[in-house]
C-alpha positions as CSV (number, residue, x, y, z in Angstrom):
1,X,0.0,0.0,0.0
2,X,1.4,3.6,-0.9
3,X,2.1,6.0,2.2
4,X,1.8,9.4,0.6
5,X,-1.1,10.8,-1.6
6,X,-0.4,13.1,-4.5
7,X,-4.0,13.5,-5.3
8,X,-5.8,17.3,-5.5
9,X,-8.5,16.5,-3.0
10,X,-5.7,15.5,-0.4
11,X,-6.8,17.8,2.8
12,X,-3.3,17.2,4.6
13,X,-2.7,19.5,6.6
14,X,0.5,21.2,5.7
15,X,4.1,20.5,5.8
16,X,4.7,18.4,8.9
17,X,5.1,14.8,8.3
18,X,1.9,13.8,10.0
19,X,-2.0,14.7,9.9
20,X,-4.9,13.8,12.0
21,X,-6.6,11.0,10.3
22,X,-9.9,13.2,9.4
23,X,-7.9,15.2,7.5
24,X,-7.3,13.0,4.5
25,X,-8.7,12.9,1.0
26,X,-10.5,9.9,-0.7
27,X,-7.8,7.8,-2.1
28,X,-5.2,9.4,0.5
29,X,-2.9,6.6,2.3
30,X,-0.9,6.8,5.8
31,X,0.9,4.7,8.2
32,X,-0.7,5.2,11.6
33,X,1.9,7.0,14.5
34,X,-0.1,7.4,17.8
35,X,-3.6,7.6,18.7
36,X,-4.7,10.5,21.0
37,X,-7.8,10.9,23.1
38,X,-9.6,9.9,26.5
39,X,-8.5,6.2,27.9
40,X,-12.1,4.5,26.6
41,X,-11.7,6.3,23.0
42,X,-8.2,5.0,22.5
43,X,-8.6,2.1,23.8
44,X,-11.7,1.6,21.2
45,X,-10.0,2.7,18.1
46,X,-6.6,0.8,19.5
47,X,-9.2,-2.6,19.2
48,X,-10.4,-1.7,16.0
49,X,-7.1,-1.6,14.7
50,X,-5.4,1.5,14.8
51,X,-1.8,0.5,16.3
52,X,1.2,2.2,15.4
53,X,2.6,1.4,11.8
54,X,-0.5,-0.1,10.5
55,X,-1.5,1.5,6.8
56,X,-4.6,3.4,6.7
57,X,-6.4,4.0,3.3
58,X,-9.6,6.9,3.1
59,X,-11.8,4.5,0.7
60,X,-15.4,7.1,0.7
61,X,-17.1,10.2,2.9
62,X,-21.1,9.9,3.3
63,X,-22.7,12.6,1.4
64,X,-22.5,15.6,4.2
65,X,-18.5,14.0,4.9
66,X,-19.3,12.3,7.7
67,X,-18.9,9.2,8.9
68,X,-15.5,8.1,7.0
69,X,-14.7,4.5,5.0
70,X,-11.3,3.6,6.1
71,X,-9.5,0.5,4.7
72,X,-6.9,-1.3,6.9
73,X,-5.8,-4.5,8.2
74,X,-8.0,-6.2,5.1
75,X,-11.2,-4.7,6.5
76,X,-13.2,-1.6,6.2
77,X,-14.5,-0.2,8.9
78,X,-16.1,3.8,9.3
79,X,-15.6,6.3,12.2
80,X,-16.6,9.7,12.8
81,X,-14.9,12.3,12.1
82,X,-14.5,13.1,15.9
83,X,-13.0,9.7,16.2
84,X,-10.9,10.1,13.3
85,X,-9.0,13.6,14.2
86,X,-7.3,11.5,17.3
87,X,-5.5,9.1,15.3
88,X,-1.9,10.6,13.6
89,X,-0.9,9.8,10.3
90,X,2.4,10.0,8.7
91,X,2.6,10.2,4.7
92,X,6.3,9.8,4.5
């Protein structure tokens, strides 16, 4: 799976080497770097599968962008954008 996105409708956020997950553009691909949040958030999105150095894919946003498709680990799964803003991505 590719780590960087050089697609126009790429949201990242800048120049630093990582983004908040919710940040990403359909098609856009990241290695997960730390998840953030209160202890039963993290621990949630740490069970769904959002460790450290797993690859993250955006697949689709609903119509009004929210919830969010994510592909990883061979599965897709959706989260809020709420959710999704406390797991880092790095695109390097």
């Amino acid at each position: 799976m590719q780590k960087s996105c050089d697609l126009p409708e790429c949201n990242h956020c800048g120049p630093s080497d990582t983004c908040p997950l919710h940040n990403l553009g359909i098609g856009c691909h990241g290695t997960v770097v730390g998840v953030n949040g209160d202890q039963p958030l993290r621990r949630r999105l740490l069970e769904m599968g959002f460790c450290n150095g797993v690859d993250v894919e955006v697949v689709r946003r609903a119509p009004l962008g929210d919830p969010i498709e994510f592909r990883l680990r061979g599965y897709h799964l959706s989260l809020r954008a709420d959710q999704a803003r406390h797991v880092l991505i790095s695109q390097k």
